[in-house]
MIDREN-972784 format. One record per residue (C-alpha): residue number from 0; residue in one letter; x, z, y. Coordinates in nm, 2 decimals. Layout:
<sites>
<site><nr>NUM</nr><rest>A</rest><xx>X</xx><zz>Z</zz><yy>Y</yy></site>
...
</sites>
This chain:
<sites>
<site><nr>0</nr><rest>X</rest><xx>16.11</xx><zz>8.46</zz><yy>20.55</yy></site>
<site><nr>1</nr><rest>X</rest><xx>16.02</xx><zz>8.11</zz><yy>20.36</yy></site>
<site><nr>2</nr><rest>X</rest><xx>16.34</xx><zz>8.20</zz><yy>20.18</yy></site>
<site><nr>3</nr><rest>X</rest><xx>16.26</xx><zz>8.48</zz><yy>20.05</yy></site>
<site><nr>4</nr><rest>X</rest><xx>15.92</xx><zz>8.40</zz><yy>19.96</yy></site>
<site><nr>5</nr><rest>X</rest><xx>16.04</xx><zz>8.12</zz><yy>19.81</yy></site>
<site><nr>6</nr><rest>X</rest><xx>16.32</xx><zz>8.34</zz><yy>19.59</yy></site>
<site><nr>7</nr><rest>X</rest><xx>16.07</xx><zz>8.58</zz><yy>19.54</yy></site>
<site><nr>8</nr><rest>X</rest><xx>15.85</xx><zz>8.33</zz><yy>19.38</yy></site>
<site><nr>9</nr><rest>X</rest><xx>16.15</xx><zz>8.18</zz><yy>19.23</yy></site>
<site><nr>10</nr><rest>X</rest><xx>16.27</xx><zz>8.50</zz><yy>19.05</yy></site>
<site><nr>11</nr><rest>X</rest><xx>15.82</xx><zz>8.55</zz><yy>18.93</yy></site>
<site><nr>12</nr><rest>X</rest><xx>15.81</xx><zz>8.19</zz><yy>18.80</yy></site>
<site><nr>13</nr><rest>X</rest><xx>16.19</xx><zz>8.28</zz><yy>18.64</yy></site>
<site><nr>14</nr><rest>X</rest><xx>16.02</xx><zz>8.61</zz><yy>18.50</yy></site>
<site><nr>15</nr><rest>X</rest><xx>15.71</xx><zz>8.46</zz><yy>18.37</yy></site>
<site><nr>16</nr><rest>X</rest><xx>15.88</xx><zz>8.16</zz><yy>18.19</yy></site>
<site><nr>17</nr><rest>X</rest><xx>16.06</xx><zz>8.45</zz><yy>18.03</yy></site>
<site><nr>18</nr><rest>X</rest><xx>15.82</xx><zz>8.63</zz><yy>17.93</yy></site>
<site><nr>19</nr><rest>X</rest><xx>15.61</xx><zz>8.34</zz><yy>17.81</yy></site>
<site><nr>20</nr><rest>X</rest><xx>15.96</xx><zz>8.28</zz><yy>17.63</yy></site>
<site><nr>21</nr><rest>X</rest><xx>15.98</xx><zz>8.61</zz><yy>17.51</yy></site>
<site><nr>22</nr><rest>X</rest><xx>15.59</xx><zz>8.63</zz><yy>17.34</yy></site>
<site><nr>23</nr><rest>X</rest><xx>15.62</xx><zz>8.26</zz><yy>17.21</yy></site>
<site><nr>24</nr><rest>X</rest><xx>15.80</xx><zz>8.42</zz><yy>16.90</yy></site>
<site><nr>25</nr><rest>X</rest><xx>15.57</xx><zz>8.66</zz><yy>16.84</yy></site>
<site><nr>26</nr><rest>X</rest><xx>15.28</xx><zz>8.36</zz><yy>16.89</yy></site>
<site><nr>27</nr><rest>X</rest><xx>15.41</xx><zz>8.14</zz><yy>16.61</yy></site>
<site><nr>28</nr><rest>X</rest><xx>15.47</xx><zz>8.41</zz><yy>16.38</yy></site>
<site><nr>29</nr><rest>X</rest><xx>15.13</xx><zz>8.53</zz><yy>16.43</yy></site>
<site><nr>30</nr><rest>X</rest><xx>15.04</xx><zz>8.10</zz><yy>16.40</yy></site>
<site><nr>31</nr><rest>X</rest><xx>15.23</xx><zz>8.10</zz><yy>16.08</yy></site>
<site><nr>32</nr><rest>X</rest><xx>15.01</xx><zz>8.43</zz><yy>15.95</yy></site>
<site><nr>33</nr><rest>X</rest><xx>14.68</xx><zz>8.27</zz><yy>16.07</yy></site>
<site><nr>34</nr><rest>X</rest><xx>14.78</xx><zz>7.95</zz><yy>15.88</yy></site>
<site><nr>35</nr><rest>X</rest><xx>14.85</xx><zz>8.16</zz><yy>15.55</yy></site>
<site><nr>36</nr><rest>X</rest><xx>14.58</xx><zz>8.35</zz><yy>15.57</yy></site>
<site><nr>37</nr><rest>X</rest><xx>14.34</xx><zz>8.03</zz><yy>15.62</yy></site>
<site><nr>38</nr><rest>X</rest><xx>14.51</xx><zz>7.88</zz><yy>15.31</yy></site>
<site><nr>39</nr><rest>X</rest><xx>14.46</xx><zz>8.20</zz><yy>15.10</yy></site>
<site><nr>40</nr><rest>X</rest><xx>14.10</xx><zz>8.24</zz><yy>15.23</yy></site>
<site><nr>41</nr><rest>X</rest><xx>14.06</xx><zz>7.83</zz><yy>15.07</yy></site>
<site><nr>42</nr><rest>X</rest><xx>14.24</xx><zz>7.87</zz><yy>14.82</yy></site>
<site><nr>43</nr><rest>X</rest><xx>14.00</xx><zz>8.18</zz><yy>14.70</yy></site>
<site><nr>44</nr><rest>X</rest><xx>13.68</xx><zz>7.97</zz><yy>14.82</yy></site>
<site><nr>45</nr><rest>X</rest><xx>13.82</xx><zz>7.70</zz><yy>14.58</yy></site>
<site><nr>46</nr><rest>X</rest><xx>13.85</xx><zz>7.96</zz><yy>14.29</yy></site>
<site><nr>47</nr><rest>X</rest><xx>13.54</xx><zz>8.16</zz><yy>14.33</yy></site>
<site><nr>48</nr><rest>X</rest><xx>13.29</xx><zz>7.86</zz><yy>14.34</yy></site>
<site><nr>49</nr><rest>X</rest><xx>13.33</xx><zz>7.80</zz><yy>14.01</yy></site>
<site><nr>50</nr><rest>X</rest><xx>13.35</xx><zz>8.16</zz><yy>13.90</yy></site>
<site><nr>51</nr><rest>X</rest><xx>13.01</xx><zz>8.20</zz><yy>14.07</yy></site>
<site><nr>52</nr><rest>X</rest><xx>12.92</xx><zz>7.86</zz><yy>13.90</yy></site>
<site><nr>53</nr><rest>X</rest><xx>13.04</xx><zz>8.06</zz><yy>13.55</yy></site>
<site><nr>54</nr><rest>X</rest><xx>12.86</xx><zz>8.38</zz><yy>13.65</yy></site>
<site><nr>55</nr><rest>X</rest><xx>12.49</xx><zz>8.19</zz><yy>13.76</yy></site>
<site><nr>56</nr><rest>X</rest><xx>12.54</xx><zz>8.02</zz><yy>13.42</yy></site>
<site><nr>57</nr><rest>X</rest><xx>12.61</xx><zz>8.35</zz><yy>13.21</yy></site>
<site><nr>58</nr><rest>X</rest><xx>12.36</xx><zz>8.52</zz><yy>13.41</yy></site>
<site><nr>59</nr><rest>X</rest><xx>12.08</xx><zz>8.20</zz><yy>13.30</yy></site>
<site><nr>60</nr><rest>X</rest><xx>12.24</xx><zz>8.27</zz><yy>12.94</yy></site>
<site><nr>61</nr><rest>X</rest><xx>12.15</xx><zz>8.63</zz><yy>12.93</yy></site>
<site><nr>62</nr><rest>X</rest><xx>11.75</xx><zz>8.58</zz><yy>13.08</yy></site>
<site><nr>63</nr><rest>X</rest><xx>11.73</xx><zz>8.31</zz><yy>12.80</yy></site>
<site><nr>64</nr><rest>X</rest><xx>11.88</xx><zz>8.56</zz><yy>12.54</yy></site>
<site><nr>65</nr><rest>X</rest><xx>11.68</xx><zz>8.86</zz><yy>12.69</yy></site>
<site><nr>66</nr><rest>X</rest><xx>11.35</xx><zz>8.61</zz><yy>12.61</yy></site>
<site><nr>67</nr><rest>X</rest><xx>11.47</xx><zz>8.56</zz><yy>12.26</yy></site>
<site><nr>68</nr><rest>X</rest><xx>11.48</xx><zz>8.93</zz><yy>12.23</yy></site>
<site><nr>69</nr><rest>X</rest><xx>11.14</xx><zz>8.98</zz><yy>12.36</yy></site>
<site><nr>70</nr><rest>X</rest><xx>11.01</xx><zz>8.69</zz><yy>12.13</yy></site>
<site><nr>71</nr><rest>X</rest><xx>11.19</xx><zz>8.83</zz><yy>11.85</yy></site>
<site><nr>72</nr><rest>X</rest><xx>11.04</xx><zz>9.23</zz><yy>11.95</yy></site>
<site><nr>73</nr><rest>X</rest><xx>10.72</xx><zz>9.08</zz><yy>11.99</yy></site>
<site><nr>74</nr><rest>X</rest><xx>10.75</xx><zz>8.91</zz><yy>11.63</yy></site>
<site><nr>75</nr><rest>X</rest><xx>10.84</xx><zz>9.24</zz><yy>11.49</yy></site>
<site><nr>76</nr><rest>X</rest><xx>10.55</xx><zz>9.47</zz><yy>11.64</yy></site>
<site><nr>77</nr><rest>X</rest><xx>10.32</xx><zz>9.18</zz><yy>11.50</yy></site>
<site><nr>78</nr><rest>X</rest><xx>10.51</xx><zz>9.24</zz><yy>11.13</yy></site>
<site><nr>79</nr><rest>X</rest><xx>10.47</xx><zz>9.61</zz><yy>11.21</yy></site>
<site><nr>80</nr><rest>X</rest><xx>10.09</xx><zz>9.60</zz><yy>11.31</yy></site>
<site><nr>81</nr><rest>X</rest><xx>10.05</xx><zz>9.39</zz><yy>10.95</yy></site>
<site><nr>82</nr><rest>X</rest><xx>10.24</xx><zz>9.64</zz><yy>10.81</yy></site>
<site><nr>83</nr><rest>X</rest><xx>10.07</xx><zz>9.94</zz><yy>10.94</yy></site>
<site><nr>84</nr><rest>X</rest><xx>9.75</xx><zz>9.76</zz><yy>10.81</yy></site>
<site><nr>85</nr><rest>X</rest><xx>9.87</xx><zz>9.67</zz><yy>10.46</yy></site>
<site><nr>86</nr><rest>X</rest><xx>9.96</xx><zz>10.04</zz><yy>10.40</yy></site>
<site><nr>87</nr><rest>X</rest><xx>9.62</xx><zz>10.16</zz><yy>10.50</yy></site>
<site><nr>88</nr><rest>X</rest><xx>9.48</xx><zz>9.92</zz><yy>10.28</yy></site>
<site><nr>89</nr><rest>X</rest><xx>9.72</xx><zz>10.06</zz><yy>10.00</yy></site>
<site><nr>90</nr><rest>X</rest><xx>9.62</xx><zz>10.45</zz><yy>10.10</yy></site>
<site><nr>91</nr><rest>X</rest><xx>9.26</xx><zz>10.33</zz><yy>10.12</yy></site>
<site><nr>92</nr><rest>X</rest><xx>9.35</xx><zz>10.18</zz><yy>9.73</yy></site>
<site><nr>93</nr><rest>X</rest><xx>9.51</xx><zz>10.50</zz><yy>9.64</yy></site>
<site><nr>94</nr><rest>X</rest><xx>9.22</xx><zz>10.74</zz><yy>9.75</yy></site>
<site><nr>95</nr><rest>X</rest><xx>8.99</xx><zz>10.53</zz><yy>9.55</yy></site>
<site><nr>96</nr><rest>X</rest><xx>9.23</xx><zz>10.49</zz><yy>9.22</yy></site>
<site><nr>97</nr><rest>X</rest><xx>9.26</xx><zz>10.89</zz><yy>9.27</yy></site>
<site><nr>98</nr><rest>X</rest><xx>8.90</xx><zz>10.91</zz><yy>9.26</yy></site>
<site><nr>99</nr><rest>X</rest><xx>8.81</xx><zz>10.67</zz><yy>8.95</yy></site>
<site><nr>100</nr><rest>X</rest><xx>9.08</xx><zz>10.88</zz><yy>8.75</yy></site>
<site><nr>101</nr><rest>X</rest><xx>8.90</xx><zz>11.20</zz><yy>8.84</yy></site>
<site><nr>102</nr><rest>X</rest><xx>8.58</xx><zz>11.02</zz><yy>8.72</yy></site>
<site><nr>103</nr><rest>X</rest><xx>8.69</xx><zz>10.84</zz><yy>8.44</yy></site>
<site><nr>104</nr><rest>X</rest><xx>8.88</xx><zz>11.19</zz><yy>8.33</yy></site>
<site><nr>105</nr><rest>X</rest><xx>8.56</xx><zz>11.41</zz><yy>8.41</yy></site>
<site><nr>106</nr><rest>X</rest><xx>8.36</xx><zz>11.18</zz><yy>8.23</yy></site>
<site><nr>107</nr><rest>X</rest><xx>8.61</xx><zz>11.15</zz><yy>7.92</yy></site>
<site><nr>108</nr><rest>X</rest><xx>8.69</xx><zz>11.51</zz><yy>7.92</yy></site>
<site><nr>109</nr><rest>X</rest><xx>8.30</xx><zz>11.65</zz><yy>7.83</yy></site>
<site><nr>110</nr><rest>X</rest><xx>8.28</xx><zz>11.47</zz><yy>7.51</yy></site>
<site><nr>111</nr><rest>X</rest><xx>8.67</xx><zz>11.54</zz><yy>7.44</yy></site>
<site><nr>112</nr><rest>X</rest><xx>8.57</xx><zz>11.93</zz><yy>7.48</yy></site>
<site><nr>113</nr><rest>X</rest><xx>8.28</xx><zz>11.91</zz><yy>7.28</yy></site>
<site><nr>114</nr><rest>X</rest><xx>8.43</xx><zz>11.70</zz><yy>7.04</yy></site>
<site><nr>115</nr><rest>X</rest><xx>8.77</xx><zz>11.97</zz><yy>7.07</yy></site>
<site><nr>116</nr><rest>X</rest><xx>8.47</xx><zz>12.27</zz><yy>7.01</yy></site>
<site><nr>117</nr><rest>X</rest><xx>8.24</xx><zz>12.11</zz><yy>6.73</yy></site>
<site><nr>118</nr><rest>X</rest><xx>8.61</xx><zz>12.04</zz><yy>6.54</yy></site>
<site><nr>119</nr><rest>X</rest><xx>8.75</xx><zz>12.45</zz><yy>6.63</yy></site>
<site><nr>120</nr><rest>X</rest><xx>8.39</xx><zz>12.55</zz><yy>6.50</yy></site>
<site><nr>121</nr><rest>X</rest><xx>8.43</xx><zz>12.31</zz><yy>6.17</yy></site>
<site><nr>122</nr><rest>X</rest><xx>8.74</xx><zz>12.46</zz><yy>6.12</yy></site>
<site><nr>123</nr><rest>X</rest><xx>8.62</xx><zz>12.84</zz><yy>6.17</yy></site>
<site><nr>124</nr><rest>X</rest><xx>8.33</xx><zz>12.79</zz><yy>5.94</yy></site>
<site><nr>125</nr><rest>X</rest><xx>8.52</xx><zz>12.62</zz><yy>5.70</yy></site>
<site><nr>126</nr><rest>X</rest><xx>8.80</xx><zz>12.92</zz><yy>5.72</yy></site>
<site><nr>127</nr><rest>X</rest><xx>8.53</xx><zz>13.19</zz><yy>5.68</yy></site>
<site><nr>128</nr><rest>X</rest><xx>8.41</xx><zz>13.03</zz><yy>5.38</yy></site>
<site><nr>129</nr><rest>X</rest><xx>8.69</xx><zz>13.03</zz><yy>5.20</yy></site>
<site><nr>130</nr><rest>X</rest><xx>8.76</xx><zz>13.39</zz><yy>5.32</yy></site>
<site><nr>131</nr><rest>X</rest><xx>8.41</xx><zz>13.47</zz><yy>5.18</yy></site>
<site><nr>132</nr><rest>X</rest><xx>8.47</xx><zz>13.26</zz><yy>4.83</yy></site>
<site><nr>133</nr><rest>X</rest><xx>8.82</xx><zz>13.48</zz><yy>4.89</yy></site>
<site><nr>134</nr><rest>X</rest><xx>8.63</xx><zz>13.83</zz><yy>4.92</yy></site>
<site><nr>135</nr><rest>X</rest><xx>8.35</xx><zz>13.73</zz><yy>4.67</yy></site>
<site><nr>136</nr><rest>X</rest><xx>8.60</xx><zz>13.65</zz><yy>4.38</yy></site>
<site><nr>137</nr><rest>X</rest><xx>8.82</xx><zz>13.94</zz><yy>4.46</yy></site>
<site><nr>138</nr><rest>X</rest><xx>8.48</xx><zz>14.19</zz><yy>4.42</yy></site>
<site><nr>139</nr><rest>X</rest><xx>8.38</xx><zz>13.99</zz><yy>4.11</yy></site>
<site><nr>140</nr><rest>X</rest><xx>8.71</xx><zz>14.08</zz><yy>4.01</yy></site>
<site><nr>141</nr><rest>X</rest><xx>8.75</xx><zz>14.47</zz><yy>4.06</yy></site>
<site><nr>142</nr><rest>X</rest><xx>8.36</xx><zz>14.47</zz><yy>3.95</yy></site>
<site><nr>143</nr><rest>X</rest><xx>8.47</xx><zz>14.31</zz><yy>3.55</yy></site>
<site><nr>144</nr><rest>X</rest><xx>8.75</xx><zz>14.59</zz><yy>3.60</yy></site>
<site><nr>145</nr><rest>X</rest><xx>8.52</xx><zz>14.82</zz><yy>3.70</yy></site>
<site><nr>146</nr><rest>X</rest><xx>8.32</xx><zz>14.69</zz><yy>3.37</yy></site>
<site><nr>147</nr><rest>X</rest><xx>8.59</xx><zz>14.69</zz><yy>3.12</yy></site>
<site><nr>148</nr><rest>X</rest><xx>8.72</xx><zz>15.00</zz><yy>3.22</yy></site>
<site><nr>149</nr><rest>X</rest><xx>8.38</xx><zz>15.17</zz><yy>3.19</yy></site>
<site><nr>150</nr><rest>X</rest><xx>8.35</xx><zz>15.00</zz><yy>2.86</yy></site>
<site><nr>151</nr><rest>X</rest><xx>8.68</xx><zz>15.08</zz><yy>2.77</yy></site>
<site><nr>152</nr><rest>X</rest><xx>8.60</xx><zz>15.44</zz><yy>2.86</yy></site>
<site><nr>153</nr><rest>X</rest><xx>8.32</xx><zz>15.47</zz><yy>2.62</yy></site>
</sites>
């Protein structure tokens, strides 16, 4: 019976080399896509450090931009607050322009309509004396009609 232990381990030792034979291509293959895959996973460390270099950099670029525009906003509400106040100051100029002209054309415009009635009453009292000096000549004239044709009748 030794010698068939000794086959029978024999023919396992024979069956396990073969099947260490048989998964050893499989092994390297799988060595070979570890090793790829290692490099590729490098490689794309080596290439992404900078990009995230590029990207801290771009993203420091756009805070410092992003200041600039707040500095710039901040400018413009202070122009805006000047200007809000310079056109107040010009409404407040405008009221009071407003209310000298409606002064200055009250106090103008009594005198100019007395002036405007004393000048419409000159002109109707000058009228109706002519009319009058009109009417009295023309009676003075039918009465010496009046005259010479009584005379003439008698």
């Amino acid at each position: 019976m030794g010698d068939i232990g000794e086959v029978a381990a024999l023919i396992a030792a024979s069956a396990f080399a073969l099947l260490v034979l048989i998964l050893t291509l499989p092994i390297l293959r799988l060595r070979h896509t570890v090793d790829a895959t290692t490099r590729m996973i490098n490689d794309l460390n080596d290439r992404t450090a900078p990009l995230l270099g590029d990207v801290n950099t771009t993203v420091k670029n756009v805070n410092i931009a992003l200041e600039q525009v707040q500095t710039s906003l901040d400018g413009v509400n202070l122009q805006l607050a000047k200007v809000d106040t310079m056109t107040s100051h010009a409404q407040n100029v405008t009221a009071n322009v407003a209310n000298l002209a409606t002064v200055v054309s009250a106090a103008a415009a009594n005198p100019l309509v007395k002036v405007a009635a004393f000048g419409y009453s000159v002109r109707r009292a000058a009228a109706s004396r002519r009319h009058a000096e009109t009417e009295r000549e023309v009676r003075d004239t039918i009465k010496q009609q009046r005259r010479a044709a009584r005379r003439g009748n008698r």
